[in-house]
C-alpha positions in Angstrom: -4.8 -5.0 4.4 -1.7 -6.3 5.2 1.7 -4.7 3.8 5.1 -5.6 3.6 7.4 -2.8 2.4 11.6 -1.8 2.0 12.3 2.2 2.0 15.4 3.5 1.2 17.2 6.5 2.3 19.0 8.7 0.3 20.0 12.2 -0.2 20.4 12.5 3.5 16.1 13.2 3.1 15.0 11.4 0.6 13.3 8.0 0.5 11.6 5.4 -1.6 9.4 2.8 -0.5 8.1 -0.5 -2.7 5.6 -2.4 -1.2 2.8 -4.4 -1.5 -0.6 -5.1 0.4 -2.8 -8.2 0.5 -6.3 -8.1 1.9 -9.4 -9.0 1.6 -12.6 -7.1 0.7 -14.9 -6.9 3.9 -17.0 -4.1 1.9 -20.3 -5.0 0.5 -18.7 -6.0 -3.3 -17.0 -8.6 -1.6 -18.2 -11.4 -4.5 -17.2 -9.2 -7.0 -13.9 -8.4 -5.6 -12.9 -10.9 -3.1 -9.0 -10.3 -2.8 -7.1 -7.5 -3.4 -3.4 -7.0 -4.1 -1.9 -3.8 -4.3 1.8 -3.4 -5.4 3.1 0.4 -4.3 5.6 2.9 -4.9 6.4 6.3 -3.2 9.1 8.8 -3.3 9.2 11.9 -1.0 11.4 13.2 1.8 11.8 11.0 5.3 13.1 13.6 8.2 13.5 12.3 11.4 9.9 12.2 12.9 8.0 13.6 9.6 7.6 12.5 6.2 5.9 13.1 3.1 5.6 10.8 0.3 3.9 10.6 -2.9 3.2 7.9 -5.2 1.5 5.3 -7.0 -0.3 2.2 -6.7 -2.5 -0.6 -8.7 -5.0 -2.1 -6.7 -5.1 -6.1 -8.9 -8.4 -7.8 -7.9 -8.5 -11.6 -7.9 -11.2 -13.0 -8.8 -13.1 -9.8 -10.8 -16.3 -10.4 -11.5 -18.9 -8.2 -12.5 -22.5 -8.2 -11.3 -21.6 -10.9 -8.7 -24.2 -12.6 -6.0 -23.7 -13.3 -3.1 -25.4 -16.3 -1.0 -26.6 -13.4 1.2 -28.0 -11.3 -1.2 -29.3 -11.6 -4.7 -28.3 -8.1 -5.6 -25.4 -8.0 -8.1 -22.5 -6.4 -6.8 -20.1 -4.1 -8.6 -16.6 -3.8 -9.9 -14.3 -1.5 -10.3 -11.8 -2.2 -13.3 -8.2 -1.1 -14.1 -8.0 1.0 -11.0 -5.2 2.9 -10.4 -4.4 5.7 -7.5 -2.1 8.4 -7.6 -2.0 10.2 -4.3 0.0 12.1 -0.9 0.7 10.2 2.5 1.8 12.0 5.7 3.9 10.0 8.2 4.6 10.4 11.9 8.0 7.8 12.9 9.2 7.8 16.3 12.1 5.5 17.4 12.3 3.2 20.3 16.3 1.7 20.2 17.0 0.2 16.9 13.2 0.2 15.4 11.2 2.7 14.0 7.3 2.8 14.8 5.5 5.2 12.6 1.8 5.9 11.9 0.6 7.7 8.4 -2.6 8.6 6.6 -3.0 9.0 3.0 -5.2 10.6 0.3 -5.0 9.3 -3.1 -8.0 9.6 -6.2 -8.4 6.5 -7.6 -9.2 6.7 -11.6 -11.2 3.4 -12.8 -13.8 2.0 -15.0 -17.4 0.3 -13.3 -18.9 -2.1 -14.8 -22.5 -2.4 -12.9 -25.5 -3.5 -14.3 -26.0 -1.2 -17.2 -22.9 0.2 -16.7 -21.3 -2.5 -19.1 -17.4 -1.2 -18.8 -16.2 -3.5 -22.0 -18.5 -2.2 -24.2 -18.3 1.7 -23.2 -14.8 2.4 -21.7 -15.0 6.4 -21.8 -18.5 6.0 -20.1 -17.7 4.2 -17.1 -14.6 6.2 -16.4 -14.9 7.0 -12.9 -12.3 9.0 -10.1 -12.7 8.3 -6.4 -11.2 9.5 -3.3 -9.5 7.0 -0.8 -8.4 7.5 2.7 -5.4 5.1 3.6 -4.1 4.8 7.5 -1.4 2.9 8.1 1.0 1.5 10.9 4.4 0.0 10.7 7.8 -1.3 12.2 11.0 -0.2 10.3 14.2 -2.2 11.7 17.2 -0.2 9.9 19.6 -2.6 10.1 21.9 -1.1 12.7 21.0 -4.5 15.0 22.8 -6.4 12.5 25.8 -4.3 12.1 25.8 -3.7 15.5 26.3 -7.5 15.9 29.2 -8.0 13.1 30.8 -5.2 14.5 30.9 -6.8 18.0 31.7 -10.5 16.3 34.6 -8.8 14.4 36.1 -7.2 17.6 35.8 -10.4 19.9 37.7 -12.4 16.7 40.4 -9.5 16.7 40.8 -9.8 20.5 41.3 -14.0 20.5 44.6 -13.4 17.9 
């Protein structure tokens, strides 16, 4: 998947993040769920190198369609409905100048319904309720803005220098 993110420090250590990720589904329910979208939030502490997070996240299918086939395979495919994952991430960041690289892996439970076959998930909600674990790995380039002020600051000086 492919994420784009803001986090914002405060409290000296504390952060939140909003994001969201768009990718698509390379597993082998990949005409049942084709594309997935998943909007994020996470609060937790941001040191200088370490940081835990925790938060929360809705992973929005587009198309969802149960029992799906393939032009591979005529086995139906399933779906997972409504899921939602609450979870942890541990981050590494190291900086380089004005940008921040930083590497993380996550652990979340996602809670959902599957509708598969006989597992009919409009029919019997509470039977198709279903919790499982996800392992998230991520990579990513924070730019904190200090390029930018850095630059007005030096604009600022050159016009207070020419008067």
């Amino acid at each position: 998947m492919l994420g784009l993110a803001y986090q914002l420090q405060f409290l000296k250590l504390m952060s939140m993040r909003v994001g969201a990720n768009l990718g698509y589904n390379v597993a082998n329910s990949r005409s049942a769920m084709p594309l997935v979208i998943n909007p994020r939030l996470w609060l937790g502490v941001q040191a200088r190198r370490v940081g835990v997070h925790a938060g929360y996240g809705y992973l929005l299918i587009v198309p969802a369609k149960a029992n799906a086939v393939s032009s591979r395979s005529a086995l139906e495919q399933p779906l997972i409905k409504e899921p939602h994952q609450v979870g942890g991430e541990f981050s590494w960041t190291s900086r380089v100048e004005k940008v921040a690289f930083t590497s993380s892996i996550g652990i979340q439970a996602v809670f959902s319904h599957i509708c598969h076959l006989s597992l009919d998930c409009e029919v019997d909600p509470s039977g198709t309720k279903r919790i499982y674990p996800m392992v998230t790995f991520g990579v990513g380039v924070f730019f904190d803005g200090s390029i930018k002020r850095a630059k007005a600051k030096t604009t600022k000086a050159k016009a207070k220098n020419e008067l």
